[in-house]
mmCIF file of the N, C-alpha and C atoms, coordinates in Angstrom:
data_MODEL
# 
_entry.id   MODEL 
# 
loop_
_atom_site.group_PDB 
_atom_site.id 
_atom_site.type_symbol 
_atom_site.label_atom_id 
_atom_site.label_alt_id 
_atom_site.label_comp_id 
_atom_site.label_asym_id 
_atom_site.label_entity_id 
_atom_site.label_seq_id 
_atom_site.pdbx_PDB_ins_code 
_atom_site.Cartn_x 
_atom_site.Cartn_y 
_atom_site.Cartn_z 
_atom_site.occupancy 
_atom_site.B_iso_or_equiv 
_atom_site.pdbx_formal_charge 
_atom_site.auth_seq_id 
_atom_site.auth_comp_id 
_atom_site.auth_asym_id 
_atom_site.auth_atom_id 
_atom_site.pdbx_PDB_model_num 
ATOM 1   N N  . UNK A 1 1  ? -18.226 -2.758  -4.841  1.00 0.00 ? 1  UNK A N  1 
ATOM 2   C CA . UNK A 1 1  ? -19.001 -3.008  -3.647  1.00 0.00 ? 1  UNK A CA 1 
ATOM 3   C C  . UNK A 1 1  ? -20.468 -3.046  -4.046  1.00 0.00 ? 1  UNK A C  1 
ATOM 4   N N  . UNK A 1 2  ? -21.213 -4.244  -3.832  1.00 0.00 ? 2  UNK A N  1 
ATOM 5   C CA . UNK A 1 2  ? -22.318 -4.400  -4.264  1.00 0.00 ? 2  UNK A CA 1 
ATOM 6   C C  . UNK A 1 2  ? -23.377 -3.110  -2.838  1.00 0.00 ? 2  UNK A C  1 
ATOM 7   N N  . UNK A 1 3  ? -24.587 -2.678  -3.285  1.00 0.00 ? 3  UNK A N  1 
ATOM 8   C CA . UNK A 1 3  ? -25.337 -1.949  -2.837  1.00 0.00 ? 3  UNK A CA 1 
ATOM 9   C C  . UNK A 1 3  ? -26.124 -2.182  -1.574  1.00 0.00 ? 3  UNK A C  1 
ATOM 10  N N  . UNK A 1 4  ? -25.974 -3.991  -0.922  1.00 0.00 ? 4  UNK A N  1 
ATOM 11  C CA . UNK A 1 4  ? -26.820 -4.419  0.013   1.00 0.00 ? 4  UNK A CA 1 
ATOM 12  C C  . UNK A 1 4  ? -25.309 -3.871  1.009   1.00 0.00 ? 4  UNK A C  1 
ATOM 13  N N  . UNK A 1 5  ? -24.011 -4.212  0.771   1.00 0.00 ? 5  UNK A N  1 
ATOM 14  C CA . UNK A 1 5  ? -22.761 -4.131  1.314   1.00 0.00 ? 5  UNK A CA 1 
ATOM 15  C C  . UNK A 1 5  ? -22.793 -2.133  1.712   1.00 0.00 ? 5  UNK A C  1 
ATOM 16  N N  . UNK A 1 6  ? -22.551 -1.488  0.615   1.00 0.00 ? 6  UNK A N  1 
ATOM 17  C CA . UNK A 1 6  ? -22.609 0.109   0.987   1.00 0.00 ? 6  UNK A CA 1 
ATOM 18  C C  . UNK A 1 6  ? -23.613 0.328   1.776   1.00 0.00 ? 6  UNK A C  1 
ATOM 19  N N  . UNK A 1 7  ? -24.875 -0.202  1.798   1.00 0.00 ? 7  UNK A N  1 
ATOM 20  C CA . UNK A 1 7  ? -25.789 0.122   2.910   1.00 0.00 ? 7  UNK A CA 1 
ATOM 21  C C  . UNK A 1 7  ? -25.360 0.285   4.263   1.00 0.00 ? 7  UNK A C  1 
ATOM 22  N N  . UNK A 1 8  ? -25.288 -1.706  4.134   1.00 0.00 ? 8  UNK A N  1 
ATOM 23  C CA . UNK A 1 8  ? -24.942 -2.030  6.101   1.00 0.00 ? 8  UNK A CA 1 
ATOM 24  C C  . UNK A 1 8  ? -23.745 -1.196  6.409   1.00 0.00 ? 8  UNK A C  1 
ATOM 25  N N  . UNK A 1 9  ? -22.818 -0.660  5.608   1.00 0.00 ? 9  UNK A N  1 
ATOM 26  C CA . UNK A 1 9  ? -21.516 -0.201  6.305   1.00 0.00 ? 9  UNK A CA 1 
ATOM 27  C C  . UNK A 1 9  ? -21.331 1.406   6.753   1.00 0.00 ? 9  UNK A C  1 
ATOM 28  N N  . UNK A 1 10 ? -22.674 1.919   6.006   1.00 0.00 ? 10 UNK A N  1 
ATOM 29  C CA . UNK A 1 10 ? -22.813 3.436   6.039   1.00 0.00 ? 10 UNK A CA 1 
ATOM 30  C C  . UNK A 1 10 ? -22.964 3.888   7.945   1.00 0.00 ? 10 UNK A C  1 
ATOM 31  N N  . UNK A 1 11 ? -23.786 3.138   8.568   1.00 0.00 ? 11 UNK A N  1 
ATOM 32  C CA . UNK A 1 11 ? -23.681 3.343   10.241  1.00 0.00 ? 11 UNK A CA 1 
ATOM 33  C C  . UNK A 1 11 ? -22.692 2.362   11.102  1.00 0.00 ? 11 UNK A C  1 
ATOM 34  N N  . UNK A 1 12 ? -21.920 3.270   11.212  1.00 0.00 ? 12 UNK A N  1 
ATOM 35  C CA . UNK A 1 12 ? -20.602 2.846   12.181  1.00 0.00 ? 12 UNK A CA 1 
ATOM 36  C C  . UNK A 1 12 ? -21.361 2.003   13.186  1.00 0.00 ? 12 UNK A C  1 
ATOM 37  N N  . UNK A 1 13 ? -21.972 2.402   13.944  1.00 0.00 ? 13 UNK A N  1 
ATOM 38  C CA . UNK A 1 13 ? -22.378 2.147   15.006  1.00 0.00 ? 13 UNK A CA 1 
ATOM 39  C C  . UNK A 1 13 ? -23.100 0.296   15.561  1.00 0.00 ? 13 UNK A C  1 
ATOM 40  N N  . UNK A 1 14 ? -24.025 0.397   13.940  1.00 0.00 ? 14 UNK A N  1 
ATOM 41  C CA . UNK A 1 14 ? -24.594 -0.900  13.787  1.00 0.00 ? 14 UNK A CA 1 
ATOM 42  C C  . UNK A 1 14 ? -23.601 -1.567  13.212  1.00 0.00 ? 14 UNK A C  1 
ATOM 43  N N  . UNK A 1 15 ? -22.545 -1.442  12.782  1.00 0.00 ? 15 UNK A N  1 
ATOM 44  C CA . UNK A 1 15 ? -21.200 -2.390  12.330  1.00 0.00 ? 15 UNK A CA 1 
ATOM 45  C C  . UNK A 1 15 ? -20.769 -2.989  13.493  1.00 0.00 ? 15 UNK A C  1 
ATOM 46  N N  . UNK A 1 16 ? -20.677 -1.750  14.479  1.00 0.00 ? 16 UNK A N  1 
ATOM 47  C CA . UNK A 1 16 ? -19.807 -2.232  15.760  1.00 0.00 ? 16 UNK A CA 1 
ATOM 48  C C  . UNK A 1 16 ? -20.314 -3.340  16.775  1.00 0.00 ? 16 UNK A C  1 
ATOM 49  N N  . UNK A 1 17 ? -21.718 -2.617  16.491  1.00 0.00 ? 17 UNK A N  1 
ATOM 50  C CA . UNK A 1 17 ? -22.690 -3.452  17.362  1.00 0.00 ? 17 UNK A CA 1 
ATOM 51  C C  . UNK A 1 17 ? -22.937 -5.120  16.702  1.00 0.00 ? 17 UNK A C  1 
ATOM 52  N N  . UNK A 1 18 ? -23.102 -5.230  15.562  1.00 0.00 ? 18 UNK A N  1 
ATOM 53  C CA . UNK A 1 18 ? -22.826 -6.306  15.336  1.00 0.00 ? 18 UNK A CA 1 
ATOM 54  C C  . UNK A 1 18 ? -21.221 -7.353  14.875  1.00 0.00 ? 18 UNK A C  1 
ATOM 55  N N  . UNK A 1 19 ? -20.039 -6.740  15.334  1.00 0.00 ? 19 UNK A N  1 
ATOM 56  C CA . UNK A 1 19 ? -19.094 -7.266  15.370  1.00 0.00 ? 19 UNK A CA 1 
ATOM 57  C C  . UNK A 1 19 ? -19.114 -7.815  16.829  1.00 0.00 ? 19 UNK A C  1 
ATOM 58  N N  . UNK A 1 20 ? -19.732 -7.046  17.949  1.00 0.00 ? 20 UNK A N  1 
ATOM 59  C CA . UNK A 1 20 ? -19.642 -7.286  18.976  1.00 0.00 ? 20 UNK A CA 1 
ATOM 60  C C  . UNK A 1 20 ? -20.350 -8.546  19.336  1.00 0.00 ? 20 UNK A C  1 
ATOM 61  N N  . UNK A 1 21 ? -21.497 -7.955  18.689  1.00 0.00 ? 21 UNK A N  1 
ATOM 62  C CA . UNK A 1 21 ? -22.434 -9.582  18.777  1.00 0.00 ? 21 UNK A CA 1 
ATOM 63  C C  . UNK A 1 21 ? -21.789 -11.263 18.441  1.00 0.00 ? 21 UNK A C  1 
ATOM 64  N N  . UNK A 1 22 ? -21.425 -10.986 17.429  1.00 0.00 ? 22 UNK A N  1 
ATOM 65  C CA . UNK A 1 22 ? -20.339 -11.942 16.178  1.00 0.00 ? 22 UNK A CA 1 
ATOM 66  C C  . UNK A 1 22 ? -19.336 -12.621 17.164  1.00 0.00 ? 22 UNK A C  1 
ATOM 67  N N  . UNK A 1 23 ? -18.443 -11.342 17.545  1.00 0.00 ? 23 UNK A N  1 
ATOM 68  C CA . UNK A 1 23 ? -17.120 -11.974 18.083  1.00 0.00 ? 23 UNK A CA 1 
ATOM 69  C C  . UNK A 1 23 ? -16.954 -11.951 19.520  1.00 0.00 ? 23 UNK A C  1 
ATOM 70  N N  . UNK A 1 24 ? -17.740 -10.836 20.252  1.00 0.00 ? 24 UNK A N  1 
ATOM 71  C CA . UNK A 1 24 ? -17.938 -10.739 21.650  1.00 0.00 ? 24 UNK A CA 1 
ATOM 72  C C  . UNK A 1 24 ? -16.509 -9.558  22.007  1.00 0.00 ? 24 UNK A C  1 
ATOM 73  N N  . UNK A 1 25 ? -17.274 -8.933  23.189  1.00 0.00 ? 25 UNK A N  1 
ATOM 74  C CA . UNK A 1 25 ? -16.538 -7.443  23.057  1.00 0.00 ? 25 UNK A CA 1 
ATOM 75  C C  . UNK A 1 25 ? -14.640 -7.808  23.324  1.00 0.00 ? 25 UNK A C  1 
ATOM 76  N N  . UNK A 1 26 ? -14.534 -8.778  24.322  1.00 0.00 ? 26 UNK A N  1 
ATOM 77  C CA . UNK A 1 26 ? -12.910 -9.011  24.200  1.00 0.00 ? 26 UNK A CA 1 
ATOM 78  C C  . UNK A 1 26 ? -12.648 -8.754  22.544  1.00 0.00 ? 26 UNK A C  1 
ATOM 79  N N  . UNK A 1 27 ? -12.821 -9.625  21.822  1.00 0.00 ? 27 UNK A N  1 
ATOM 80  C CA . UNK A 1 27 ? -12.039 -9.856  20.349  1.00 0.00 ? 27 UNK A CA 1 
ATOM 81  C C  . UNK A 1 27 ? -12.085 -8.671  19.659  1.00 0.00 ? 27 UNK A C  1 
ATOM 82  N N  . UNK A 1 28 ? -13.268 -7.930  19.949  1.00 0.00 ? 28 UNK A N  1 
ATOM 83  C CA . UNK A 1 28 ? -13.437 -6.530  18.812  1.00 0.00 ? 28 UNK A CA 1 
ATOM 84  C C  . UNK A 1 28 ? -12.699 -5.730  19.722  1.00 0.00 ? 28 UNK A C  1 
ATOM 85  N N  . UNK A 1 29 ? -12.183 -5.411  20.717  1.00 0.00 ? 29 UNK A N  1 
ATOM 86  C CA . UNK A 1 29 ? -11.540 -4.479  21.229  1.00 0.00 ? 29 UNK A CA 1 
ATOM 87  C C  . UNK A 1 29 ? -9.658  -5.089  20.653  1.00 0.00 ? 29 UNK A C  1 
ATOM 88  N N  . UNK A 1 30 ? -9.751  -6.373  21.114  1.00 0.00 ? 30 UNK A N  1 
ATOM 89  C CA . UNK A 1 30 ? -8.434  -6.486  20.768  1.00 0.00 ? 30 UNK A CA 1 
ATOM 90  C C  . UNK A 1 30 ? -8.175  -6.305  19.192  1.00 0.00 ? 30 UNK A C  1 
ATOM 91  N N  . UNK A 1 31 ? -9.112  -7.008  18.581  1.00 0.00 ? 31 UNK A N  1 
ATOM 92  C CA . UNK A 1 31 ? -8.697  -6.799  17.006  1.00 0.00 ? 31 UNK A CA 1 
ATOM 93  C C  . UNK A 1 31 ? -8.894  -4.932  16.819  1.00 0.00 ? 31 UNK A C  1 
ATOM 94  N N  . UNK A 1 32 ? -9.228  -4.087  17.334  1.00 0.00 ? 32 UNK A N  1 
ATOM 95  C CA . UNK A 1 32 ? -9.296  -2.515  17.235  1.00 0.00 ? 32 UNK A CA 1 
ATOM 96  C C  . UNK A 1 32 ? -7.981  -2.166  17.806  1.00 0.00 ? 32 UNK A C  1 
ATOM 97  N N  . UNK A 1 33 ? -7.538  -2.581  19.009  1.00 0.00 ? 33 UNK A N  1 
ATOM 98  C CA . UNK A 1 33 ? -6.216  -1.804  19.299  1.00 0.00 ? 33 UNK A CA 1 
ATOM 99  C C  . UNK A 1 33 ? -5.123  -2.447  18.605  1.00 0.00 ? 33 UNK A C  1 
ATOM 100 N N  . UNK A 1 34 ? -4.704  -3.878  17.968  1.00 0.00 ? 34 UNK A N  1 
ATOM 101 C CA . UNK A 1 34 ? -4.030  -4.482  17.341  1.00 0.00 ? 34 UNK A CA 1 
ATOM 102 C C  . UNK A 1 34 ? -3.973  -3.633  15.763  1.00 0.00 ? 34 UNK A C  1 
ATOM 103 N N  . UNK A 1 35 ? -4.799  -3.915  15.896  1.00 0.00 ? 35 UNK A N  1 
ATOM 104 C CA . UNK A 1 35 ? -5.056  -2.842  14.373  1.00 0.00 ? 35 UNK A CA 1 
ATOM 105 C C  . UNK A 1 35 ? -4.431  -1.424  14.198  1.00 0.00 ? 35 UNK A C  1 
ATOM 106 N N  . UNK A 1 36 ? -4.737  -0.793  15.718  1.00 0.00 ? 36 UNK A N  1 
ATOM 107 C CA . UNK A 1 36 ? -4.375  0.460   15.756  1.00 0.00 ? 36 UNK A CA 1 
ATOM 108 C C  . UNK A 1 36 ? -2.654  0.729   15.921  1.00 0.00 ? 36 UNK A C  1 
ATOM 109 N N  . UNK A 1 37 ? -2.341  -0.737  16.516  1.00 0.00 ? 37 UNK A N  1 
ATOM 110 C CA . UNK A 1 37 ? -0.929  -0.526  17.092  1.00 0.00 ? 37 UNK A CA 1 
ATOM 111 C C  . UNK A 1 37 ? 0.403   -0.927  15.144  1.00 0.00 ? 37 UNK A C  1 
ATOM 112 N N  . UNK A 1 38 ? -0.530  -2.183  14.565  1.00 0.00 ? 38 UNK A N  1 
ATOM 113 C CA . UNK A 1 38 ? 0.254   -2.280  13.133  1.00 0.00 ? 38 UNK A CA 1 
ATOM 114 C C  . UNK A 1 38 ? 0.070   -1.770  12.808  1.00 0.00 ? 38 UNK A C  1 
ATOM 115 N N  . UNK A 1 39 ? -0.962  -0.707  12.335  1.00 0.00 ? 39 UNK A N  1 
ATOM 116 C CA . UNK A 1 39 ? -1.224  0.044   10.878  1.00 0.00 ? 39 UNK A CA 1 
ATOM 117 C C  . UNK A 1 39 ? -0.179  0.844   11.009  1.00 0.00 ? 39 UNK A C  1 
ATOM 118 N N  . UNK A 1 40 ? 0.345   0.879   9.533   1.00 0.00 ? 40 UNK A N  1 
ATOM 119 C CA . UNK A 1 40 ? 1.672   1.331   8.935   1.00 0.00 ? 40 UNK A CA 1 
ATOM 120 C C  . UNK A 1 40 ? 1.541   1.906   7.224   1.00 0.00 ? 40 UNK A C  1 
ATOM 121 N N  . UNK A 1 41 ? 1.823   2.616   6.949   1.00 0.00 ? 41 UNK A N  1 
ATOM 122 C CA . UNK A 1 41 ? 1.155   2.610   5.590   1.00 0.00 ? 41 UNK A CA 1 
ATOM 123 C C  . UNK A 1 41 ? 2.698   2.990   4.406   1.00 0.00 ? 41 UNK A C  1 
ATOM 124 N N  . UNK A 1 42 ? 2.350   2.022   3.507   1.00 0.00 ? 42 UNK A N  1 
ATOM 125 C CA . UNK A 1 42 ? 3.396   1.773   3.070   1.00 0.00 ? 42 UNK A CA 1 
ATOM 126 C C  . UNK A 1 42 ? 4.038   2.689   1.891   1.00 0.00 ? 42 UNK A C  1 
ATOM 127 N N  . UNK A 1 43 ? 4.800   3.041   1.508   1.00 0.00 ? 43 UNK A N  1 
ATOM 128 C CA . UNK A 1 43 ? 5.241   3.873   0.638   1.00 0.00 ? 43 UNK A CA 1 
ATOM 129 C C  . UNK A 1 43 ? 5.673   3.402   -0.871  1.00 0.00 ? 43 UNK A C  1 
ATOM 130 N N  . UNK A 1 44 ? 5.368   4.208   -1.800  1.00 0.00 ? 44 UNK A N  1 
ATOM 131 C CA . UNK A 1 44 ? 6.247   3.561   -2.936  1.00 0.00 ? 44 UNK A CA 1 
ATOM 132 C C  . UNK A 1 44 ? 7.069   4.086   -3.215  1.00 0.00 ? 44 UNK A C  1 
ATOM 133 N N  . UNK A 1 45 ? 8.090   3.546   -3.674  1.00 0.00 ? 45 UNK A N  1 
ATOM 134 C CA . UNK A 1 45 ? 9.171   4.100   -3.813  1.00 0.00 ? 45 UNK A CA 1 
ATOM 135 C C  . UNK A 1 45 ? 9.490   4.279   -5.719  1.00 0.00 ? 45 UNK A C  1 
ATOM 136 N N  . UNK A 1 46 ? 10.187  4.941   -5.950  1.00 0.00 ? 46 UNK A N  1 
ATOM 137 C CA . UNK A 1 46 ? 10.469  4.675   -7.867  1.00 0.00 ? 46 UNK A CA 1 
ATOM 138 C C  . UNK A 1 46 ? 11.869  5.140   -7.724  1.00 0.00 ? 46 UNK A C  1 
ATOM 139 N N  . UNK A 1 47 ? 12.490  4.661   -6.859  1.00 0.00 ? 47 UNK A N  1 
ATOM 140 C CA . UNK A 1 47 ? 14.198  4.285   -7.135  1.00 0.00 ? 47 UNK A CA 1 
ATOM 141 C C  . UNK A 1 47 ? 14.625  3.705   -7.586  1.00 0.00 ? 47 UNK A C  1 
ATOM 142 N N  . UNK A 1 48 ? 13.989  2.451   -8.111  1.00 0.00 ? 48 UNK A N  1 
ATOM 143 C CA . UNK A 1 48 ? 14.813  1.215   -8.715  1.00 0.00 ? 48 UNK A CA 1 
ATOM 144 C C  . UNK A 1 48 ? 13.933  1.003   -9.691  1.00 0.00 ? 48 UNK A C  1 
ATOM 145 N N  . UNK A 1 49 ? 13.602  1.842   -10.168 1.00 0.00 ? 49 UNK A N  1 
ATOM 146 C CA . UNK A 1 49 ? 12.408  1.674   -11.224 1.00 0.00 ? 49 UNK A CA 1 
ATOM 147 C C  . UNK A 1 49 ? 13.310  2.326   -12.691 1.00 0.00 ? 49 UNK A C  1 
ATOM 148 N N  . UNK A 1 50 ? 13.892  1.941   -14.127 1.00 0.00 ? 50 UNK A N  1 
ATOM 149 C CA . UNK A 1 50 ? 14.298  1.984   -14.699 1.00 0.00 ? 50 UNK A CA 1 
ATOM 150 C C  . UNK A 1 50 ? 14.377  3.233   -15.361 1.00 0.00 ? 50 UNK A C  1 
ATOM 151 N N  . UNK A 1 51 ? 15.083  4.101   -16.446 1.00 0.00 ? 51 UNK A N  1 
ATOM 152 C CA . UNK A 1 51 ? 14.709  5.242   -16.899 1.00 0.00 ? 51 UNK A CA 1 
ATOM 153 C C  . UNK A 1 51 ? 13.536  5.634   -18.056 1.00 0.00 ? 51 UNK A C  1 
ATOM 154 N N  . UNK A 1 52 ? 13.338  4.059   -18.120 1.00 0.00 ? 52 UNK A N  1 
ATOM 155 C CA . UNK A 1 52 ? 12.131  4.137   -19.698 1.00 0.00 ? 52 UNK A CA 1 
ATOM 156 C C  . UNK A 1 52 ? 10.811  3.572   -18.825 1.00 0.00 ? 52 UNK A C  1 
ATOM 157 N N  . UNK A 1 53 ? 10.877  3.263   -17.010 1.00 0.00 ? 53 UNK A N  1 
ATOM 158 C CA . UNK A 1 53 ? 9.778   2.689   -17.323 1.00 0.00 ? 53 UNK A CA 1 
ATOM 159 C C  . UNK A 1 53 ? 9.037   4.359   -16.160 1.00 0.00 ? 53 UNK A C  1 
ATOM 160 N N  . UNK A 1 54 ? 10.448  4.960   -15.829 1.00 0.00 ? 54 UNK A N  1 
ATOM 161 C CA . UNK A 1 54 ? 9.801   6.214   -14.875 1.00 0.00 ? 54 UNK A CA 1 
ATOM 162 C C  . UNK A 1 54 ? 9.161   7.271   -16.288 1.00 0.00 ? 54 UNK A C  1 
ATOM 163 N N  . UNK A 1 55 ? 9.734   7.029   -17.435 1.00 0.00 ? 55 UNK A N  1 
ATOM 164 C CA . UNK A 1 55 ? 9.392   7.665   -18.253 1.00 0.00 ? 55 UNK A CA 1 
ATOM 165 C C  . UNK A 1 55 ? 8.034   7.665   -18.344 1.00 0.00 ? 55 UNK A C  1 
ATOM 166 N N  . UNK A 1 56 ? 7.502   6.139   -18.783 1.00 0.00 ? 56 UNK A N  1 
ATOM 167 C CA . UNK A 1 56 ? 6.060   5.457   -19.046 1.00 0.00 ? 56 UNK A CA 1 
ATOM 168 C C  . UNK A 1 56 ? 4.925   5.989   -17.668 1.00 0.00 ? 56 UNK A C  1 
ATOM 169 N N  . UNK A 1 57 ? 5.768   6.274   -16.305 1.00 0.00 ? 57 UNK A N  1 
ATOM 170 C CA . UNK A 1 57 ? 4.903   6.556   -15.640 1.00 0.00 ? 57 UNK A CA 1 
ATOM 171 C C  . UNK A 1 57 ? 4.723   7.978   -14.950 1.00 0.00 ? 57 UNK A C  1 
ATOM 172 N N  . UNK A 1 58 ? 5.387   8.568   -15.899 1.00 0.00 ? 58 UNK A N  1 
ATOM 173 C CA . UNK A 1 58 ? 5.421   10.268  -15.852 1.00 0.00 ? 58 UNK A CA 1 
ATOM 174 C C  . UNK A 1 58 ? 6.452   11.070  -15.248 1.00 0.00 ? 58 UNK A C  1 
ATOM 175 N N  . UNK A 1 59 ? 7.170   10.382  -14.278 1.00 0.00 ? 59 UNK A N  1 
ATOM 176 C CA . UNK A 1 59 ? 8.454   10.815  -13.403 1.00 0.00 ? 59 UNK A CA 1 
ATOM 177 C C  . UNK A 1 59 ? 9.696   11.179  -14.270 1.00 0.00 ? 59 UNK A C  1 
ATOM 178 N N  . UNK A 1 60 ? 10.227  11.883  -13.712 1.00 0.00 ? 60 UNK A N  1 
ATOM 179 C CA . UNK A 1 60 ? 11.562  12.796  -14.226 1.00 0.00 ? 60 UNK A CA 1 
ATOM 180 C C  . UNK A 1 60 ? 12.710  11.404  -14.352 1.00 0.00 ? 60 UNK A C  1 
ATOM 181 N N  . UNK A 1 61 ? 12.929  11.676  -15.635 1.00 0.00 ? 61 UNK A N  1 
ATOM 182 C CA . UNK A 1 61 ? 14.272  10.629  -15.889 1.00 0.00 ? 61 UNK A CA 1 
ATOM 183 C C  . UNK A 1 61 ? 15.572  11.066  -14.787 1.00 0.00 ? 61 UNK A C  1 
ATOM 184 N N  . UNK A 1 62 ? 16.352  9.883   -14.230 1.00 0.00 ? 62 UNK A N  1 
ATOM 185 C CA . UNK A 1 62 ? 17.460  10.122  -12.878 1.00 0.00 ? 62 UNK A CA 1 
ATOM 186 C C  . UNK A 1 62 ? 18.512  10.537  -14.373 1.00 0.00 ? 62 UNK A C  1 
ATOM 187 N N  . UNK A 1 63 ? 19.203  12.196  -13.868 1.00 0.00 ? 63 UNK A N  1 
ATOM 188 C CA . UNK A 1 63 ? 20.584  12.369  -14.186 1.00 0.00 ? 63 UNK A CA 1 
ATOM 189 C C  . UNK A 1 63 ? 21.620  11.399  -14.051 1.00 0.00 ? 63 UNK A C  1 
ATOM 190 N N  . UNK A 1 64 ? 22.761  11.038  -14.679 1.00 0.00 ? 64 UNK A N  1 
ATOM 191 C CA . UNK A 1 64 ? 23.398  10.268  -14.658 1.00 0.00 ? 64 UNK A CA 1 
ATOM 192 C C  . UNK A 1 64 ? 24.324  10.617  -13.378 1.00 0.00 ? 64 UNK A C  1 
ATOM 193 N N  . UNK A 1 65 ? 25.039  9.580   -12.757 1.00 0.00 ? 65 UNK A N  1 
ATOM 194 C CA . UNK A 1 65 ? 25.470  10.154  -11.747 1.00 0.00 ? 65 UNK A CA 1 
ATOM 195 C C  . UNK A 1 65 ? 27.365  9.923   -12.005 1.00 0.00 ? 65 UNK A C  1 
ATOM 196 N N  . UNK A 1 66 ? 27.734  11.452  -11.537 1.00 0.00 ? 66 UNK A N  1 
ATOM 197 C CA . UNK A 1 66 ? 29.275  11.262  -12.495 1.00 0.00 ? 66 UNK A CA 1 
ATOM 198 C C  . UNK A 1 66 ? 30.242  10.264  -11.877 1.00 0.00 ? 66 UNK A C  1 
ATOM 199 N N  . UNK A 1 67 ? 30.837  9.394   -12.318 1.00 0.00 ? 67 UNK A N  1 
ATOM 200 C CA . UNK A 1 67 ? 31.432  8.264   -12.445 1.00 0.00 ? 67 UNK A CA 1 
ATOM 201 C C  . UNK A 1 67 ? 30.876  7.122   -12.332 1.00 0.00 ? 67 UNK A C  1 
ATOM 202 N N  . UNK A 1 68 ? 29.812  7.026   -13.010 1.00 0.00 ? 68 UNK A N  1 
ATOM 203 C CA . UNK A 1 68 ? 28.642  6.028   -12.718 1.00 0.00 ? 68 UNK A CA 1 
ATOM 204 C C  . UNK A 1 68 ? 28.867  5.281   -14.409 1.00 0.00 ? 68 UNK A C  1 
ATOM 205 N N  . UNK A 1 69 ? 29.230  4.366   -14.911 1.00 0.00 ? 69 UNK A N  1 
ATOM 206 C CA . UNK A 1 69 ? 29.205  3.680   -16.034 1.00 0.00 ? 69 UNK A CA 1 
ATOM 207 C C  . UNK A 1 69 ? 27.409  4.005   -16.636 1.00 0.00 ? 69 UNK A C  1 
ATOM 208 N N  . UNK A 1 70 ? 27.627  4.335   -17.987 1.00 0.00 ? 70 UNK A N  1 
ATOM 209 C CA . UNK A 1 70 ? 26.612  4.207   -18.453 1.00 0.00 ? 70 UNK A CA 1 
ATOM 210 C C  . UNK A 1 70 ? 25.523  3.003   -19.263 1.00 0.00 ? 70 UNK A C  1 
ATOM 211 N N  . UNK A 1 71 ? 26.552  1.914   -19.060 1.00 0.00 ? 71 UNK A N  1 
ATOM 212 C CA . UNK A 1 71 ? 26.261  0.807   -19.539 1.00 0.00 ? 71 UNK A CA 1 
ATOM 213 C C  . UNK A 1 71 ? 26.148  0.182   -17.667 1.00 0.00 ? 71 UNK A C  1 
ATOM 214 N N  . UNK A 1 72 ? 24.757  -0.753  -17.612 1.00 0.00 ? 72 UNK A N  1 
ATOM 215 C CA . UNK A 1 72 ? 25.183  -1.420  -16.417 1.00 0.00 ? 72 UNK A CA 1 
ATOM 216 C C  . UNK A 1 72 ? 25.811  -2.335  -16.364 1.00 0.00 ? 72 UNK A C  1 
ATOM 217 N N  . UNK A 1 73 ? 26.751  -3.022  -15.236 1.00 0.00 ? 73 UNK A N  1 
ATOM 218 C CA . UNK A 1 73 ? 27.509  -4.463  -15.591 1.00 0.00 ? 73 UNK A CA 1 
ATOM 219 C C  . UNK A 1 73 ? 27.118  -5.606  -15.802 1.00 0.00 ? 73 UNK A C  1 
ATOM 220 N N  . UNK A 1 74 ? 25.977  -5.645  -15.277 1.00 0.00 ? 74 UNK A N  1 
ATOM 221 C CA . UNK A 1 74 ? 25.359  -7.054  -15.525 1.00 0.00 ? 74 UNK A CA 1 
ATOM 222 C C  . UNK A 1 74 ? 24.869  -7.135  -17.270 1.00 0.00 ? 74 UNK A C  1 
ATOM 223 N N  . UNK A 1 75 ? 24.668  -5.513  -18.060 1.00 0.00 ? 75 UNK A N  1 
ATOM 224 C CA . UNK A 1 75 ? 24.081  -5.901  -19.464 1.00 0.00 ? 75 UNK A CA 1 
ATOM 225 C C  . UNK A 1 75 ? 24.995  -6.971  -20.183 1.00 0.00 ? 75 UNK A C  1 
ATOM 226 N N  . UNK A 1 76 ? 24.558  -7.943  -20.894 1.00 0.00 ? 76 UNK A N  1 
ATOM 227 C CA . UNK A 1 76 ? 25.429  -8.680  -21.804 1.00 0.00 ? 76 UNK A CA 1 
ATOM 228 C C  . UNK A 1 76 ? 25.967  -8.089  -23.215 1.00 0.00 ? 76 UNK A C  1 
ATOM 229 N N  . UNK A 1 77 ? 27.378  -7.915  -23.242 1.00 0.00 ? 77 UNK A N  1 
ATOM 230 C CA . UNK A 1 77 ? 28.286  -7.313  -23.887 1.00 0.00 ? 77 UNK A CA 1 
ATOM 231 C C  . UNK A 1 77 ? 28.809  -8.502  -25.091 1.00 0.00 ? 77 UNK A C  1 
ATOM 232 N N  . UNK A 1 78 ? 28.569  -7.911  -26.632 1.00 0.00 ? 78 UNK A N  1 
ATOM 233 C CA . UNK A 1 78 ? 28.981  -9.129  -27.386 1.00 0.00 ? 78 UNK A CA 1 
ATOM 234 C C  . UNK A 1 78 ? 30.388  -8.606  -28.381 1.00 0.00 ? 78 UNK A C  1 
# 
């Protein structure tokens, strides 16, 4: 974030005031409650994430699970 950008954004107030100006108070209210009604925040998950690569990213290698083939089926078998 360049330094002219961290400035203008430090007072809420003059943001608002000039979104209002910009878009006119209908649009900034709707784009605020629209906003308020999607925001969702998304999760990651590392379930399907391999045992060498949870390794690489610090997570506990998955126990094998009993009757679970240790080879997967799709690997190619020669």
């Amino acid at each position: 974030m360049s330094k002219q950008q961290s400035l203008s954004v430090n007072d809420l107030s003059k943001a608002v005031d000039e979104l209002v100006r910009t878009f006119g108070v209908g649009a900034t209210l709707k784009a605020v409650l629209l906003g308020m009604l999607t925001r969702q925040r998304t999760k990651n998950h590392a379930a399907h994430l391999s045992d060498r690569m949870r390794r690489d990213v610090g997570l506990p290698v998955r126990e094998p699970v009993p009757g679970e083939p240790l080879v997967p089926p799709w690997f190619p078998r020669f």
